[in-house]
N, C-alpha and C positions, 0 to 999 in steps of 0.2 A: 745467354747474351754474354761472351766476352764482354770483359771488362780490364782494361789495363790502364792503370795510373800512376803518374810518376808523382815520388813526395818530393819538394823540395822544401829545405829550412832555408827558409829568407834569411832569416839573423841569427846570430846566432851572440847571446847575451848573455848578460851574469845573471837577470831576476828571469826568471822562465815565464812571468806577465810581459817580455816584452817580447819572447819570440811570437812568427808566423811561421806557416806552414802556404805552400802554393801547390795547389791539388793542377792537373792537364788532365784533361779528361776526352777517351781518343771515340767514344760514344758519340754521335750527331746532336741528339735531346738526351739531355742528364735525367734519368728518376728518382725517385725515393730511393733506392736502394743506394746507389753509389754515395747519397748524400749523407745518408745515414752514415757509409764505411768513413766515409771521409771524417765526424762527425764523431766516431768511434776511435777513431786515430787521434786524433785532436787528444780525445778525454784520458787515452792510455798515455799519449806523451806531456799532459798538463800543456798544453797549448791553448790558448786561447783566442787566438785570432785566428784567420783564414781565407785566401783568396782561391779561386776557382775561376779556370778557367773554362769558359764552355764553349763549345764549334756552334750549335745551333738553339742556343735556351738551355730550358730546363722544362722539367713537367707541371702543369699548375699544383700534383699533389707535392712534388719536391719544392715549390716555390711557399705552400704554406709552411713547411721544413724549415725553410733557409728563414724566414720572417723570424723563427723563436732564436737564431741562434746568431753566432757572431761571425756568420761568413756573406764576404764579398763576391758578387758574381762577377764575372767581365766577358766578351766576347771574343773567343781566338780572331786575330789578324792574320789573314795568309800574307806569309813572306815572298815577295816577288824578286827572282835573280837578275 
């Protein structure tokens, strides 16, 4: 399964507790796996916050994931021209 995600730094601060990170995820339903990498990013860049965007959910196993840690899910809005 491809998998390609863009990182973006929300903010970008002096105390590193106040940056985020905003994960795009081009997947339909997010799994354990991606959540995990996202998750893994987070810890290597001392981040502790995280928003995620997802096109169709997530998986109930990545859903018990997200519950232990400090990320926000939201739902992609397609952009109408």
């Amino acid at each position: 399964m491809p998998l390609r995600t863009r990182v973006v730094s929300a903010a970008e601060f002096l105390l590193r507790t106040d940056r985020m990170f905003v994960f795009f995820s081009d997947v339909a339903k997010v799994g354990i796996k991606p959540i995990k990498l996202y998750i893994e990013r987070m810890e290597m860049d001392q981040v502790a916050n995280a928003v995620v965007v997802v096109q169709d959910g997530i998986t109930p196993s990545a859903k018990q994931v997200v519950l232990y840690c400090k990320l926000e899910l939201f739902p992609a809005i397609p952009v109408q021209s």
